[in-house]
C-alpha positions in Angstrom: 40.4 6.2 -5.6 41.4 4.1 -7.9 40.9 0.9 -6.1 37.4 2.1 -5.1 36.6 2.5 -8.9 38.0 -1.3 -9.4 35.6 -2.9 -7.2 32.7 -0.7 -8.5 33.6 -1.8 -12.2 33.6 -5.7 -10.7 30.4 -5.0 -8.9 29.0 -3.6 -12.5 30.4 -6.3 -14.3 28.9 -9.0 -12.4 25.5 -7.5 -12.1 25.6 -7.0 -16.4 27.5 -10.7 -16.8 25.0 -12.5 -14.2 21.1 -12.2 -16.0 19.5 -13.1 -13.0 20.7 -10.7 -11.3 20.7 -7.8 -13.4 16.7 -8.5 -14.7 16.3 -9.3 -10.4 17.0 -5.3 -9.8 15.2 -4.2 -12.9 13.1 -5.8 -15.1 11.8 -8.3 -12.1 11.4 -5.0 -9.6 9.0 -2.8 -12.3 7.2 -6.5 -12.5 6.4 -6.8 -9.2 5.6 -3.1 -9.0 3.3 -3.7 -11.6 1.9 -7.0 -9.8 1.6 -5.5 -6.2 -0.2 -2.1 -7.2 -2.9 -4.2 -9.5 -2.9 -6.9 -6.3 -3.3 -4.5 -3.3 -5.6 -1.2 -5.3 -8.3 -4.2 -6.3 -11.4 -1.8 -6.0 -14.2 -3.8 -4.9 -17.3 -3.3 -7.1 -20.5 -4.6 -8.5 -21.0 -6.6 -5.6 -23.8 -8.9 -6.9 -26.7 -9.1 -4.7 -30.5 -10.4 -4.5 -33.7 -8.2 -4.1 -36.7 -10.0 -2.7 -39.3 -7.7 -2.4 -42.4 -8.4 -1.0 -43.7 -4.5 -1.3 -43.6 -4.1 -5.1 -44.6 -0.6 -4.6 -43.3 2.8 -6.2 -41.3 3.5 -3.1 -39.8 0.5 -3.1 -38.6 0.3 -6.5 -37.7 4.2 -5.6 -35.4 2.6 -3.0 -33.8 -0.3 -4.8 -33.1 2.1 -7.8 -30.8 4.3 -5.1 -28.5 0.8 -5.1 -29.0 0.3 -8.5 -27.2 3.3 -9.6 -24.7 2.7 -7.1 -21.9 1.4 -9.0 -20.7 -0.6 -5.7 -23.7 -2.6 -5.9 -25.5 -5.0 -8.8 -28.8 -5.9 -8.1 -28.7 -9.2 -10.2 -31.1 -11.7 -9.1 -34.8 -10.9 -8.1 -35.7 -14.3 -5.6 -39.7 -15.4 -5.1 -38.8 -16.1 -1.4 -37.0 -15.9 1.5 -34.9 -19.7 0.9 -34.4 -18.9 -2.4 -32.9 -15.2 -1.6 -30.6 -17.2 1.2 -29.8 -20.4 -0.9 -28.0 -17.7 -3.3 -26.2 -16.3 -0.5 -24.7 -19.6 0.7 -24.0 -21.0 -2.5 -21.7 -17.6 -3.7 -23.9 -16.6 -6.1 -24.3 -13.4 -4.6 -22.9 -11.8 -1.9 -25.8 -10.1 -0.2 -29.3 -10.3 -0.1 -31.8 -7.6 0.2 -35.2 -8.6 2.0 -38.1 -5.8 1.5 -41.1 -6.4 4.0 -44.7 -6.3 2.8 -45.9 -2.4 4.0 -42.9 -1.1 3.4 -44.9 1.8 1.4 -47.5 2.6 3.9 -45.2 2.6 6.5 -42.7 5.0 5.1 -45.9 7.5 4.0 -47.0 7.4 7.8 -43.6 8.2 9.2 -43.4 4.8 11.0 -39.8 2.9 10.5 -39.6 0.6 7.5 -36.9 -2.2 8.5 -35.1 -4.0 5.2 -33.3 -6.7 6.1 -29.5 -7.0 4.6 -28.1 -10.8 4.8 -24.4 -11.2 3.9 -22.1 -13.4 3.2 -19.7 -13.1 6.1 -16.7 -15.2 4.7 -14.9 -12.2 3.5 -15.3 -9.7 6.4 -13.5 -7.1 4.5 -16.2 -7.2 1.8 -19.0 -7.7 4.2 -18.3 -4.5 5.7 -17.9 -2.5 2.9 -21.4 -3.9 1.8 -22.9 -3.0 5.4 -20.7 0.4 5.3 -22.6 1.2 1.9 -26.2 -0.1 2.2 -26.1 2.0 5.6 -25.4 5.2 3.9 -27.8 5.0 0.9 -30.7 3.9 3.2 -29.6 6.8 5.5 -29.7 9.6 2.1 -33.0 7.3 0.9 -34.5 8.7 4.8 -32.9 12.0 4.9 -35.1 12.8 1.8 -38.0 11.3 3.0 -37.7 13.6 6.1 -37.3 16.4 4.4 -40.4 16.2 1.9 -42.5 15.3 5.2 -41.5 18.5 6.1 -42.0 20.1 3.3 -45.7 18.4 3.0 -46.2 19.8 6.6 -44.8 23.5 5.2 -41.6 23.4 7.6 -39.3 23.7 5.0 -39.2 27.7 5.0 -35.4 28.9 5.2 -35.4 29.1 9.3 -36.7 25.0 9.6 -34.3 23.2 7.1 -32.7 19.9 8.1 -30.5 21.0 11.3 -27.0 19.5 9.6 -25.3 19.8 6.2 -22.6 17.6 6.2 -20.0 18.4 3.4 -16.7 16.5 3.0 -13.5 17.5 1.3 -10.4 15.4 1.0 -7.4 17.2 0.4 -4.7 15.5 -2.1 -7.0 12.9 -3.5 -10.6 14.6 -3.7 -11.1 11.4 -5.4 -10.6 9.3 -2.5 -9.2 6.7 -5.1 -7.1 3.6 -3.0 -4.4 3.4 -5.5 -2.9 6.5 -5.3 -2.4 6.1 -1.3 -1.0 2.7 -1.9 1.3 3.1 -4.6 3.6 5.3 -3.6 3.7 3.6 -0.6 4.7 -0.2 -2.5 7.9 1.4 -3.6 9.5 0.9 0.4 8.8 -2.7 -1.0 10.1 -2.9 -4.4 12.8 -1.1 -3.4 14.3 -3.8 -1.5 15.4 -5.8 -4.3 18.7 -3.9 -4.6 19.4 -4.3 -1.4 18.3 -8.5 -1.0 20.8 -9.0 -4.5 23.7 -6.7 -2.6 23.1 -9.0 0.3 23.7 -12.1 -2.1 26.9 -10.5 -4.1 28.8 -10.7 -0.6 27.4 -13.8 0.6 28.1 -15.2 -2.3 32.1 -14.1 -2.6 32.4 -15.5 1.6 30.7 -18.4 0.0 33.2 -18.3 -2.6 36.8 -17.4 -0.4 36.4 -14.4 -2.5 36.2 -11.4 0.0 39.2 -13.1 1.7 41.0 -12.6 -1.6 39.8 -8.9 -1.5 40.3 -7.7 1.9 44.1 -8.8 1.8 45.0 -6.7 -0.8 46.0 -3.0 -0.2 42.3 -2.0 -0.5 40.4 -0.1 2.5 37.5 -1.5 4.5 35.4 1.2 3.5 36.3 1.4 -0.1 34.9 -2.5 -0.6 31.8 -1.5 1.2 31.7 1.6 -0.9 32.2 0.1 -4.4 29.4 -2.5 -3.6 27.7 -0.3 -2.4 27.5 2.0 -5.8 26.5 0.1 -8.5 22.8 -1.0 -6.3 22.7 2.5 -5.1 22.4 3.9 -8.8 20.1 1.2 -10.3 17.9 1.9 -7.2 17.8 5.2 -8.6 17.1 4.1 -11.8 13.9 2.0 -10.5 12.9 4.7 -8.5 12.7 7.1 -12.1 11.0 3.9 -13.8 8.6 3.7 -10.7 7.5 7.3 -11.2 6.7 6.6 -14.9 4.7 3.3 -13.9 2.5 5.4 -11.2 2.0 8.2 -13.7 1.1 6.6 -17.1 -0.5 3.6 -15.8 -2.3 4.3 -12.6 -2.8 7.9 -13.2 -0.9 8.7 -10.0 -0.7 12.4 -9.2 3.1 13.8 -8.8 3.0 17.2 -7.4 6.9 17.2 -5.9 10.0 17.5 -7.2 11.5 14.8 -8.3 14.5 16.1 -7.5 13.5 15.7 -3.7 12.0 12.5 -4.5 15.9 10.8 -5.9 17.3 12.1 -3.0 15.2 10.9 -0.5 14.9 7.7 -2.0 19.2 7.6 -2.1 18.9 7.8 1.6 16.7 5.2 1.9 18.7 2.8 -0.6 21.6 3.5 1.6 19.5 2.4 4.7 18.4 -0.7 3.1 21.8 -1.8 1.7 23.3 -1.2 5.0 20.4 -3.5 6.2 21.3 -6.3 3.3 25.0 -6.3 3.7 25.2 -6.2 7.4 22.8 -9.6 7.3 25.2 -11.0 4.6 27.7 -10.0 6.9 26.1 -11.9 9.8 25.4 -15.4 7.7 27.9 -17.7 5.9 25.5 -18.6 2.9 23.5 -17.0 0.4 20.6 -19.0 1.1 20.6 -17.9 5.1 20.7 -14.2 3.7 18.4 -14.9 1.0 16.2 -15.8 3.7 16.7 -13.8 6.6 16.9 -10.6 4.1 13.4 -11.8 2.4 11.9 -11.6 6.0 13.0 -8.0 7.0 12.8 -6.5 3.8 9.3 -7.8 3.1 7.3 -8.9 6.1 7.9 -5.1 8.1 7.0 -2.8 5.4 4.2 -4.4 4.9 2.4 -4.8 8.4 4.5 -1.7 10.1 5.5 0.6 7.4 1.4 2.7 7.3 1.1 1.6 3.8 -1.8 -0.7 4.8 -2.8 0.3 8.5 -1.8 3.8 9.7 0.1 3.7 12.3 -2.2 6.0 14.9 -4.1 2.6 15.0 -1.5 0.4 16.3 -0.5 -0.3 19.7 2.2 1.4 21.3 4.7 -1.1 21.2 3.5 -1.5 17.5 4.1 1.9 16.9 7.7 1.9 18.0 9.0 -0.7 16.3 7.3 1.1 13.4 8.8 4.1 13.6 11.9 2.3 13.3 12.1 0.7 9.9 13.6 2.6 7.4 10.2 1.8 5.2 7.6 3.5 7.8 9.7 7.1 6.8 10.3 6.2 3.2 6.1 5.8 3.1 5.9 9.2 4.5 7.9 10.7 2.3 6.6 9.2 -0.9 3.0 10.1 -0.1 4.6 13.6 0.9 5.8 14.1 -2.5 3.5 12.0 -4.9 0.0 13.5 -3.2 1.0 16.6 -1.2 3.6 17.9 -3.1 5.6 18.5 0.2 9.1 20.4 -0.3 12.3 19.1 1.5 11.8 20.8 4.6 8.6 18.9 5.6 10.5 15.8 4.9 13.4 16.4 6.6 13.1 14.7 10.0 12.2 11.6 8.2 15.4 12.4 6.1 17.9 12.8 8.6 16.6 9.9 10.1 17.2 8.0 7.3 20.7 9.6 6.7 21.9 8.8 10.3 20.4 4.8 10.1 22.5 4.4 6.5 25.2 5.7 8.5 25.3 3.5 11.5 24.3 0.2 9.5 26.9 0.6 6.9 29.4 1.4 9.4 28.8 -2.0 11.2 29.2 -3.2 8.2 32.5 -2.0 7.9 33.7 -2.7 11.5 32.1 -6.7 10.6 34.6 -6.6 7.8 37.5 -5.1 9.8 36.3 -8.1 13.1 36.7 -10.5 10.1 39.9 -9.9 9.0 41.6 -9.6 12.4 40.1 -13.2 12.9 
């Protein structure tokens, strides 16, 4: 015991002596937080956009006014023609342009389609399909309610001859339908790694060094090294993870409806995945810069495209899926969301726990049976 507690007091010591390491697992981790929720939860609104209207009737200023109000769209530049509407367009001024033929009155009176013609700026497709996704759903309300007071002018609208379909919506967890609060919770499988990458450097550092030689020919076990390193990351992980939770709450607004007791444990058993992960690449490598590296790769580039925090992972292909479903991120995602939005109690999580559990468990013991390979070398 007492040699485990030595090497967690040197692990300790060099994480409070070394300032770039010890602002690298906390100060630098709730920046990047901060950095990666304002980056990814940008909302996309005000889209500025042209208006030439060629009707210049009440119904289509009735029309306009429905995108007006819209606070996705800004209707900020009136053109006198066509060029002008499409010269904004291509040089950025706008992002869209809305074209309103001549007889667009008359022909909406006589029940006769009206077209309106929407020109984009297809550069950003992302954009351009939230500003297709939008103008088609306020045109389709502006003709719903045209439709109904033609009905209602025709004296169809008793109780038996309403419109055919009410479509209501409710979203469960975030009525609000608000991006951040998906995202969020989800950026902590990222943020998270930086225990793990510095763990990863603390023992590719002492090979570097002729260190760990020094270490692992003293009395001490295989296991307690691992363990002591292990330690001091695992509990400022926790420690980010409790600063994380403030961050989502105070400054995003994020709902927590779990217990955060569920959410520290959970999160311990993905720390323990992810510094099994870091340590068995510094294990692998003879410099810090290889695990630097190699560990910057896996720890960022996965979670990112596999781990559901930006494309769920029904979408992906098969293949995708799998090797989804195995990084220790994809679960930690679930689980975060779980807690933070749905309030879900350990038993829902558990598979994804006891997943996690038996991954920390067979990384950390290669890591172990690395070290004991190295020393019979």
């Amino acid at each position: 015991m007492r040699c485990l507690l030595a090497v967690v007091r040197k692990e300790f010591r060099h994480i409070l002596r070394d300032p770039w390491t010890l602002s690298g697992v906390t100060l630098a981790a709730a920046v990047l937080m901060l950095l990666l929720a304002y980056t990814f939860s940008a909302t996309v609104e005000e889209v500025p956009v042209a208006v030439w209207d060629l009707d210049r009737s009440p119904a289509s200023r009735t029309y306009l006014q429905r995108f007006n109000n819209d606070k996705f769209f800004d209707l900020k530049y009136w053109a006198s023609s066509y060029k002008e509407a499409c010269d904004w367009v291509e040089s950025g001024q706008v992002r869209a342009a809305m074209i309103i033929p001549a007889g667009f009155a008359e022909a909406t009176r006589q029940g006769e389609p009206a077209p309106v013609q929407i020109i984009v700026d297809g550069a950003e497709p992302n954009t351009t399909y939230q500003i297709v996704g939008n103008a088609d759903a306020l045109s389709a309300s502006f003709s719903t309610e045209l439709l109904a007071q033609r009905l209602n002018g025709a004296g169809a609208a008793s109780a038996s001859h309403r419109l055919p379909l009410e479509f209501r919506v409710r979203a469960l967890y975030n009525p609000d339908l608000e991006e951040i609060n998906g995202i969020l919770p989800g950026l902590m499988a990222i943020v998270l790694a930086m225990p793990a990458l510095y763990a990863a450097l603390s023992l590719a550092r002492e090979k570097e060094l002729g260190s760990l030689e020094g270490l692992m020919a003293t009395p001490i076990q295989r296991y307690q090294l691992l363990v002591g390193k292990v330690i001091p990351y695992l509990l400022i992980g926790l420690m980010d993870i409790f600063l994380f939770t403030l961050i989502a709450l105070f400054i995003f607004g994020i709902p927590f409806r779990g217990r955060l007791a569920d959410l520290m444990v959970f999160s311990g058993l993905f720390l323990l995945a992810n510094l099994g992960l870091g340590l068995l690449i510094s294990s692998l490598v003879r410099t810090q810069m290889a695990a630097l590296i190699i560990a910057g790769l896996i720890f960022i580039m996965p979670p990112i495209n596999e781990s559901g925090i930006f494309y769920p992972l029904y979408a992906m292909a098969p293949e995708a899926r799998l090797e989804a479903i195995l990084w220790p991120a994809t679960h930690f995602v679930i689980i975060a969301r779980g807690i933070f939005l749905k309030g879900a109690s350990w038993p829902v999580l558990l598979p994804n726990g006891l997943y996690l559990l038996g991954l920390s468990l067979l990384l950390n013991g290669l890591v172990t049976w690395r070290l004991k390979k190295k020393l019979g070398n």
